[in-house]
C-alpha positions in Angstrom: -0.6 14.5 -18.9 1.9 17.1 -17.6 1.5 18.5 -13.7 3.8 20.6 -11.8 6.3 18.8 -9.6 5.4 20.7 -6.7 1.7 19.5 -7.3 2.1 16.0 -7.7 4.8 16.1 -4.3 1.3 17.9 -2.9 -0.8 15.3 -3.5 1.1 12.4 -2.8 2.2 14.0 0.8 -2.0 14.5 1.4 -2.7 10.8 0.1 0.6 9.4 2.7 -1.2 11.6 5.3 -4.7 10.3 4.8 -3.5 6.8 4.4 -1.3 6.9 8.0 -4.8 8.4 9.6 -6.7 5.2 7.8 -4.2 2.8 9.2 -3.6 4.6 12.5 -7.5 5.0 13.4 -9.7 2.8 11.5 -7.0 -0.6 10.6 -4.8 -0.9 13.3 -7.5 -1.1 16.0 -10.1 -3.5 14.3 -7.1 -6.2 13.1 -4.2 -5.9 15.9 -5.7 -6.9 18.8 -4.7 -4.8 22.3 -3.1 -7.3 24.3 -0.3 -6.6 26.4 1.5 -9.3 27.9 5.0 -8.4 27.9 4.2 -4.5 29.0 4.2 -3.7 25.0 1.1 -3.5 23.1 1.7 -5.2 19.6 -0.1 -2.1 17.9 3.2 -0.2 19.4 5.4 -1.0 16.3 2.8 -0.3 13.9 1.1 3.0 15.6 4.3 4.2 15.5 5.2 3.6 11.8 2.2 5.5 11.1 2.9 8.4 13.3 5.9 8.7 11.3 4.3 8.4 8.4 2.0 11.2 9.1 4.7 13.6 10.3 6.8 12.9 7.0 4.4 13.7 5.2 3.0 17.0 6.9 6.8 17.7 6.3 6.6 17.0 2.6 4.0 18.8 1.9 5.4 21.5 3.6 8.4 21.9 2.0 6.9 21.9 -1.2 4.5 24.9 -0.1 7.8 26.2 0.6 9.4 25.5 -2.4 6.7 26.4 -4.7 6.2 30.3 -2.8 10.0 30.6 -2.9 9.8 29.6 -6.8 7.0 32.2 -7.7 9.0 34.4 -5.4 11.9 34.3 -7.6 10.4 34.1 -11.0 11.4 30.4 -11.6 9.6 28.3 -13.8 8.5 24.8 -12.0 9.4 21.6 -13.4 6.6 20.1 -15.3 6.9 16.0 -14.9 5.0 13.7 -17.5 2.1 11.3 -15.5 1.8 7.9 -17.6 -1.9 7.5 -16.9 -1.6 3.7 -17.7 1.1 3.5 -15.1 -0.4 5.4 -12.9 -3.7 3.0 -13.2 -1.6 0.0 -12.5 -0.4 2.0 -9.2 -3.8 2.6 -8.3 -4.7 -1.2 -9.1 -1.9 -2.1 -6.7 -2.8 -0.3 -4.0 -6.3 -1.9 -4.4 -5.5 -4.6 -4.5 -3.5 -4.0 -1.4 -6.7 -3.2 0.3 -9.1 -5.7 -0.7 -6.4 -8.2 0.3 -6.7 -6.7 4.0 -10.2 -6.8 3.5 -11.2 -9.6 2.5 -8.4 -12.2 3.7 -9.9 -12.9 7.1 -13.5 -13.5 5.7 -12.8 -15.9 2.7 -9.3 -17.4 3.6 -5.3 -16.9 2.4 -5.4 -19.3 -0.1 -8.5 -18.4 -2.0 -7.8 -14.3 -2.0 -4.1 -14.8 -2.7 -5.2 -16.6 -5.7 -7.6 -14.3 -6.9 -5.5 -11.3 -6.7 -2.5 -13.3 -7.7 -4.2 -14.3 -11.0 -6.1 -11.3 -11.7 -2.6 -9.3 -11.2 -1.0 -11.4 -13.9 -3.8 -11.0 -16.3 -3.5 -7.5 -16.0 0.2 -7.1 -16.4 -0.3 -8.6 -19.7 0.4 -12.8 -19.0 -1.7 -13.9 -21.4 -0.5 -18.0 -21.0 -3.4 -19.4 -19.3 -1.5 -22.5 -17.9 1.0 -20.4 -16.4 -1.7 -18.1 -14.9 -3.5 -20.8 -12.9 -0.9 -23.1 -11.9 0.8 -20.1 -10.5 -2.3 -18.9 -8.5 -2.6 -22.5 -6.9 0.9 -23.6 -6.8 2.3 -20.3 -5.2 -0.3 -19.3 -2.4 -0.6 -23.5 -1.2 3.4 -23.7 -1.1 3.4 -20.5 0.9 0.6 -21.7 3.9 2.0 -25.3 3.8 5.8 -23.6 4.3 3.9 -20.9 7.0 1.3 -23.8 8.7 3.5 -26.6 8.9 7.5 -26.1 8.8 7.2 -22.7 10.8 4.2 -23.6 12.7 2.2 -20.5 12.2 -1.3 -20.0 11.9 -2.7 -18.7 8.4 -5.7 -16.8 8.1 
């Protein structure tokens, strides 16, 4: 499938902005508690990120509509990019999966989501050894609470 590259910088810059808004408003506030001890909030560090976030990509996505009227304005042909629409489906799948971690990890547990998503993700990136697939979906989230839990003393969800 072939799009503009002024298009695809458009949409991209509108997804960043939505996704900052998400985070900023709706995330943020219902997982990072607003407790200030030391005379910082903790959301501070990540509000802030997503400010940014926003305001890079308002500018994107401004200086593409700039680009693209001063392109048209001067008769030049924009560059056409090629969208691999089974890459682009394993993007999508990774920023689900992204999501339905955040989701879902404080209601089931770490160890049981992790290994969901970690075996689903290598089925669909085409392991197809069934062994490895499972003893990597135990081995791998249990090694990282035990390291987390016990030797750093940190509390899992």
């Amino acid at each position: 499938m072939k799009i503009s590259q002024n298009k695809a910088t458009k949409v991209i810059a509108v997804i960043l902005l939505a996704l900052s808004m998400l985070c900023y408003f709706v995330i943020c506030p219902k997982y990072v508690p607003d407790i200030t001890t030391f005379g910082v909030s903790p959301r501070a560090i990540p509000n802030f990120c997503f400010i940014v976030m926003a305001v890079l990509s308002v500018g994107l996505f401004l200086e593409t509509h700039f680009k693209e009227r001063s392109e048209k304005k001067h008769g030049t042909e924009p560059k056409m990019i090629d969208i691999n629409l089974k890459g682009l489906a394993l993007v999508l799948f990774a920023f689900g999966t992204m999501i339905a971690y955040q989701l879902v990890v404080y209601k089931v547990g770490y160890i049981i989501t992790v290994a969901v998503i970690l075996a689903g993700s290598m089925l669909i990136l085409g392991q197809k050894n069934k062994i490895v697939i499972a003893a990597c979906a135990v081995l791998i989230p249990v090694a990282y609470y035990c390291f987390f839990t016990y030797l750093l003393k940190m509390q899992m969800p």
